[in-house]
C-alpha positions as CSV (number, residue, x, y, z in Angstrom):
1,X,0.0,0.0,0.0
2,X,1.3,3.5,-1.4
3,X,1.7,5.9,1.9
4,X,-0.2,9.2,2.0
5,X,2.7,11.2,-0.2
6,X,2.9,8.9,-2.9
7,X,2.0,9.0,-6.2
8,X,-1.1,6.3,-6.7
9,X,0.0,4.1,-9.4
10,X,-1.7,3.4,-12.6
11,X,-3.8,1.1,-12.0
12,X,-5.3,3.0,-9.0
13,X,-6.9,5.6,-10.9
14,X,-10.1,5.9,-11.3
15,X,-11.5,6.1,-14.8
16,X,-13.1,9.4,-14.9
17,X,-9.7,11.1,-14.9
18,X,-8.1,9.3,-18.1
19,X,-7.2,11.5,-20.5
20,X,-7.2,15.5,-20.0
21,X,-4.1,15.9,-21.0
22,X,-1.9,18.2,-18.6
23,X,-4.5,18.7,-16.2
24,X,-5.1,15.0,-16.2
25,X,-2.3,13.9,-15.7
26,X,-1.8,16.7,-13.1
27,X,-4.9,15.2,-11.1
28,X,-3.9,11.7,-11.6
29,X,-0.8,12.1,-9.8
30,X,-1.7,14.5,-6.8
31,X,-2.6,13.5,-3.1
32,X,-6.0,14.7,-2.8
33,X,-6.0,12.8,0.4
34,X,-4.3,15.9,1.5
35,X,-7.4,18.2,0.4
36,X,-10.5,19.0,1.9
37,X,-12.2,16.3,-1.0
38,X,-10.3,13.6,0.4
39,X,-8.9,10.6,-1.7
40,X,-10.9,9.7,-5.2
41,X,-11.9,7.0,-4.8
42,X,-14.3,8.4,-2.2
43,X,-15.1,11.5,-4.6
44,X,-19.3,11.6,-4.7
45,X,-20.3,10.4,-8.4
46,X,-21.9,14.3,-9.0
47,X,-18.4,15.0,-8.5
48,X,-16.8,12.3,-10.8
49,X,-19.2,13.3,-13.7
50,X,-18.3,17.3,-13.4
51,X,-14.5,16.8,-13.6
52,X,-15.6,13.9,-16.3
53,X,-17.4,16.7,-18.7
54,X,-14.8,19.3,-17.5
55,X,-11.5,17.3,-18.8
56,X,-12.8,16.3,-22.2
57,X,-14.2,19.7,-23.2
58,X,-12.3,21.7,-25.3
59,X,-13.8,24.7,-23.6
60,X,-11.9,26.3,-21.3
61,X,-13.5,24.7,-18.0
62,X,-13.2,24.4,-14.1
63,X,-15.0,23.0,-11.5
64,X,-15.6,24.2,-7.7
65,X,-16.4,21.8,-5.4
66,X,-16.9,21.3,-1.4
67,X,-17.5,24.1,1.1
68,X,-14.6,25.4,0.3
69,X,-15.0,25.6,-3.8
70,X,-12.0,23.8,-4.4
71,X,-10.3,24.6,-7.6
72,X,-10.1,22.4,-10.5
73,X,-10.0,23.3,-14.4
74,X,-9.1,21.8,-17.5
75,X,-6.3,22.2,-20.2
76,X,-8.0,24.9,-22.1
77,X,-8.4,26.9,-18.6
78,X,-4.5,27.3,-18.2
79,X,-4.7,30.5,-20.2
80,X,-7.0,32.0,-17.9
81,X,-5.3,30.8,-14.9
82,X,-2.1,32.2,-16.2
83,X,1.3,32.0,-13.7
84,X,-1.2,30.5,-11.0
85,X,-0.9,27.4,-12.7
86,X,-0.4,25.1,-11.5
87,X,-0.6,25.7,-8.1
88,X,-4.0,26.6,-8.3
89,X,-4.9,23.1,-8.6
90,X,-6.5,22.0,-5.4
91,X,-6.8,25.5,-3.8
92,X,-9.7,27.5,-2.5
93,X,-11.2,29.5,-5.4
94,X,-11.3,32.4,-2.9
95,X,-7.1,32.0,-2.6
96,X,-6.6,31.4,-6.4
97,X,-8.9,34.2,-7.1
98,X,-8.6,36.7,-4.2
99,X,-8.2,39.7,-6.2
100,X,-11.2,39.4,-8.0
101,X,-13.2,37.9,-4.9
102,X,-15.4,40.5,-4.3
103,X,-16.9,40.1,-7.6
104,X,-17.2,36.3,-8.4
105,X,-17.8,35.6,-4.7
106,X,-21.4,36.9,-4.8
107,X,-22.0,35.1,-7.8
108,X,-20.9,32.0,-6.4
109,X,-22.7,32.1,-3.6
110,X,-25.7,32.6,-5.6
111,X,-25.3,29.4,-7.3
112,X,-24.1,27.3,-4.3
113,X,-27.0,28.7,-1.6
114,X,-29.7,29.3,-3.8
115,X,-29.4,26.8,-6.5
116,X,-29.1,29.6,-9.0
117,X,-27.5,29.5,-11.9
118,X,-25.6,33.0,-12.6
119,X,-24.5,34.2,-16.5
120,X,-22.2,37.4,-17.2
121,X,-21.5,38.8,-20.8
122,X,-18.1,40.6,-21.2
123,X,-17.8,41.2,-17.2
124,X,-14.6,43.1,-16.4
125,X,-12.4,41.6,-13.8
126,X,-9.0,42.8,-13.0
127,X,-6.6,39.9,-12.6
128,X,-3.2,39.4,-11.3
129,X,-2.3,36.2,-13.1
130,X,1.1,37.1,-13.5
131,X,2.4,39.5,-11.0
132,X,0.5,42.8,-12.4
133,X,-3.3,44.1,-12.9
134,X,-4.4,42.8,-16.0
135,X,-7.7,44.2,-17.7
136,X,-9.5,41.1,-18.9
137,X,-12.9,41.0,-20.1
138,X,-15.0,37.2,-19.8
139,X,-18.8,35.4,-20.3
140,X,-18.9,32.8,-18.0
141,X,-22.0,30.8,-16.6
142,X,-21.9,29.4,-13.0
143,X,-23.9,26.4,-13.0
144,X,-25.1,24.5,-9.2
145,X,-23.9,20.7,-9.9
146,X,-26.0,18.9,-7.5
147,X,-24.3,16.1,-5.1
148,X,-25.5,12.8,-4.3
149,X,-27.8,14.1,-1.4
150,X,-29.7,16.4,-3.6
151,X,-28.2,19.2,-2.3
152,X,-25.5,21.7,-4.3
153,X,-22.0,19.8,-4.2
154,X,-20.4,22.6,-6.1
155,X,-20.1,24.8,-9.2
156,X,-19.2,24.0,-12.9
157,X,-18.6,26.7,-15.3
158,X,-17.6,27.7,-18.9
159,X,-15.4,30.5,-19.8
160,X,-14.6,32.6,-22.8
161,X,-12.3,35.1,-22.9
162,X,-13.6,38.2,-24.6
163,X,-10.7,40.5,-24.0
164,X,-9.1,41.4,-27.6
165,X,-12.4,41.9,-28.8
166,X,-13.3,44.1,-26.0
167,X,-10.0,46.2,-26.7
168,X,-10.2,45.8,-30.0
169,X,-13.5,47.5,-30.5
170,X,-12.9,50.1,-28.4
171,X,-9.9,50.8,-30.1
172,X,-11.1,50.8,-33.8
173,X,-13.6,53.2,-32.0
174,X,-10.9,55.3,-31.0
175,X,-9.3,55.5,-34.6
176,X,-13.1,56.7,-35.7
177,X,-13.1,59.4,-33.5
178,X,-9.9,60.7,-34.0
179,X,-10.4,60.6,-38.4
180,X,-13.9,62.1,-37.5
181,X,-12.8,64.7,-35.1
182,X,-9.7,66.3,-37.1
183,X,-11.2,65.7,-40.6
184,X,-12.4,69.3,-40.4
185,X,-8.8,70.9,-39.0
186,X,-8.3,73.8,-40.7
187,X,-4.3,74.6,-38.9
188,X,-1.6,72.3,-37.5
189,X,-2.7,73.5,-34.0
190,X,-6.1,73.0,-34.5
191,X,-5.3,69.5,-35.7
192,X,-3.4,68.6,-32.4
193,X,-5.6,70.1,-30.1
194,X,-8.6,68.0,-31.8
195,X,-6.4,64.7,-31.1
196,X,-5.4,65.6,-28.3
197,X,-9.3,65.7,-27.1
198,X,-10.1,62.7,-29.1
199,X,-7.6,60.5,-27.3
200,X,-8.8,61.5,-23.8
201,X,-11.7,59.7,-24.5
202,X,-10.2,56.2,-24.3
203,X,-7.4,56.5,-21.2
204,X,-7.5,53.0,-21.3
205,X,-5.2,52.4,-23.7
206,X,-3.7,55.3,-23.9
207,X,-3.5,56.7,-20.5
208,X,-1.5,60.1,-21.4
209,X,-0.1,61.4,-24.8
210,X,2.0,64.0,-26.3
211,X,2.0,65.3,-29.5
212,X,5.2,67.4,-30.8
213,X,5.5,69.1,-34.1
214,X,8.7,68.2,-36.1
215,X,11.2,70.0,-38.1
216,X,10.6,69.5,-42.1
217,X,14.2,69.8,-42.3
218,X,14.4,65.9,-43.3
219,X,17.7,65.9,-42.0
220,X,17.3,65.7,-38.2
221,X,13.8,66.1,-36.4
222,X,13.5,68.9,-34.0
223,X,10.3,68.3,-32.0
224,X,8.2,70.7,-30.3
225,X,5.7,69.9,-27.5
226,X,2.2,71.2,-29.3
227,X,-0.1,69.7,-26.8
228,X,-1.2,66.4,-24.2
229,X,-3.4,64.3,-23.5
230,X,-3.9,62.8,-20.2
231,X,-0.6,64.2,-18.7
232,X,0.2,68.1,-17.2
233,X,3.1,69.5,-18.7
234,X,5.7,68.4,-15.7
235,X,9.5,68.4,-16.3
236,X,10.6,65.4,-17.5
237,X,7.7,63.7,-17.7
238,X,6.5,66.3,-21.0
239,X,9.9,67.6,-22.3
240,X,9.1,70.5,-24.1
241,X,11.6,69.6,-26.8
242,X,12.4,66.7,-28.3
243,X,15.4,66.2,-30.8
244,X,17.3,63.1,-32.3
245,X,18.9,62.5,-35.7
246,X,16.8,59.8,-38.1
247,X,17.8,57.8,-41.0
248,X,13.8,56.9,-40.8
249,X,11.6,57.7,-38.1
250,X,10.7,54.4,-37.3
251,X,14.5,53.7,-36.0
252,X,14.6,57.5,-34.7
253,X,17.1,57.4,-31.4
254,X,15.5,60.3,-29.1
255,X,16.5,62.1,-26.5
256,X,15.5,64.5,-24.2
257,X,16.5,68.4,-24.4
């Protein structure tokens, strides 16, 4: 008999858990013994047939289970989960997802006391997946899995990841408004000031800009602050003058003046 931190050999595990790839094979080799959902072989059949549906979709997938919603997910979920992977495996949802707690909490508790089902479409969450904030945008349905009492046993939900169409949008609508806006410029400065108005309307992806005028010597470029966006004029943070010698522009070296 295998002692409690051994790996449980082939023929030991159970058939629900074949396949999966990573994740799988992941689950097939940890101690669960040493979780709140105790060894597999004792996991309720509710339980079995989640993680069952879970590892064979192609759907980025993961299942909650117990009191405690602990964590499991599927191959296609590793991009979501991110640099928590794969420690995440096993854990409390409310550790692997602390930062965004306050939002998906409610919802599961929702599904798990009330036996609701909850559904979001393009919900912004801001994860820390891999050491930073990251704006993400997802649809995701948390569904109650009963367990073999009848009761809720836990939570199984699908995932898509709507964040480059999110930011794409609202980018392309960004480039609309800033055609629209100077298309009826009449100066130079009149032209700046118009971007610079059209770009403080999305500081999400462009949190502060400055726009310098540039010598038409083609020479060297000799650029001078016109307006900003986003930013005060402060020091070095909004040189007033901006100079380099080009070849091309798009291998300018620049410095600060």
């Amino acid at each position: 008999m295998p002692t409690s931190g051994c790996t449980p050999s082939v023929s030991e595990n159970p058939g629900f858990l074949a396949g999966g790839g990573e994740l799988g094979e992941l689950m097939r080799q940890k101690d669960w013994s040493q979780t709140p959902l105790g060894r597999v072989e004792r996991w309720p059949q509710a339980l079995k047939t989640a993680v069952r549906i879970m590892l064979t979709a192609r759907q980025p997938m993961f299942v909650w289970w117990g009191d405690e919603l602990i964590n499991l997910y599927n191959d296609a979920y590793k991009s979501i989960v991110g640099g928590k992977h794969p420690h995440a495996l096993g854990q409390p949802a409310s550790v692997v997802w602390r930062e965004i707690w306050d939002q998906v909490g409610p919802r599961a508790k929702t599904a798990m006391s009330e036996d609701k089902g909850t559904y979001d479409e393009a919900l912004l969450l801001i994860m820390e997946r891999n050491g930073y904030p990251e704006e993400t945008y997802y649809t995701f349905s948390y569904s109650p899995v009963p367990n073999d009492e009848g009761g809720t046993g836990g939570i199984l939900c699908a995932n898509t990841d709507d964040t480059q169409r999110i930011m794409g949008e609202r980018q392309l609508a960004l480039l609309r408004e800033l055609a629209a806006c100077t298309s009826d410029a009449r100066t130079i400065e009149d032209a700046c000031i118009r971007s610079a108005h059209s770009l403080e309307t999305d500081l999400r992806d462009l949190p502060f800009a400055l726009i310098y005028l540039l010598d038409p010597d083609h020479r060297r470029t000799l650029g001078l602050l016109a307006v900003t966006a986003g930013v005060q004029l402060c020091g070095s943070n909004s040189p007033v003058r901006l100079a380099g010698w080009v070849g091309s522009l798009s291998r300018t070296s620049l410095r600060y003046r």
